[in-house]
Residue, then its C-alpha position, 0 to 999 in steps of 0.5 A: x657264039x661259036x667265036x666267042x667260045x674260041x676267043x674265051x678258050x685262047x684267053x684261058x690258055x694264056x692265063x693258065x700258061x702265065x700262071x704255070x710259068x709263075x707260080x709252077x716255074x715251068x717253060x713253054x714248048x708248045x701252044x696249042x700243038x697240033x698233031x695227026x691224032x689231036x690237040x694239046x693246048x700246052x706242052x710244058x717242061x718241068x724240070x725234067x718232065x714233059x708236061x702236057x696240059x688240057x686247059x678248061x676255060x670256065x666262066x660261070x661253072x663251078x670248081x671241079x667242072x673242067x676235070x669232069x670235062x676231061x673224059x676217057x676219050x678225051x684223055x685217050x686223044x691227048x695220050x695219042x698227041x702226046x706220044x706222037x709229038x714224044x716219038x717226033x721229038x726222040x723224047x720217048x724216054x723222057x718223064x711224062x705228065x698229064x695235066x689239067x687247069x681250070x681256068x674261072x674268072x677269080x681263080x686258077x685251080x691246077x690238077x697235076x697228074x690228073x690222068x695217066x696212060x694205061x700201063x704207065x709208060x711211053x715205051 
């Protein structure tokens, strides 16, 4: 079961990547970008702006669960990734958003800016 959740997880990522690249003309700097504090399932730029994106593959739920999904915590760990993968790039300066895709088997549904660090800034 525990494979299975994997595999559907990945199948999402690159349904969402193929379709923020279609229909939100971003590029991909990183899939599934692995830092000391956690994960970020996608790291994209639009235009200027530094796009980390949190991916909730959903099969059977209904729209607005993978938001619900993404916590307080959750945020705050992938605040922390962000900005460790900023501070490794010398991007600290660089514009910022916060995303989340939900991904269902008929549909695509794109949350931009759905949460933001706390005080608005990377240093």
């Amino acid at each position: 079961m525990k494979k299975q959740t994997y595999q559907t997880g990945i199948a999402g990522e690159r349904q969402a990547e193929e379709w923020l690249c279609i229909h939100q003309n971003m590029t991909v700097l990183e899939r599934r970008c692995r830092t000391k504090a956690g994960e970020v399932d996608l790291v994209m730029l639009s235009g200027e702006t530094v796009v980390f994106v949190e991916v909730k593959t959903r099969l059977k739920a209904e729209a607005g669960s993978g938001m619900l999904a993404v916590n307080r915590t959750k945020q705050q760990r992938i605040i922390r990734a962000a900005t460790l993968y900023l501070m490794q790039k010398h991007w600290l300066g660089r514009p910022v958003r916060f995303d989340v895709v939900e991904v269902h088997p008929d549909r695509v549904i794109h949350i931009p800016n759905a949460f933001q660090q706390q005080g608005g800034m990377f240093f």
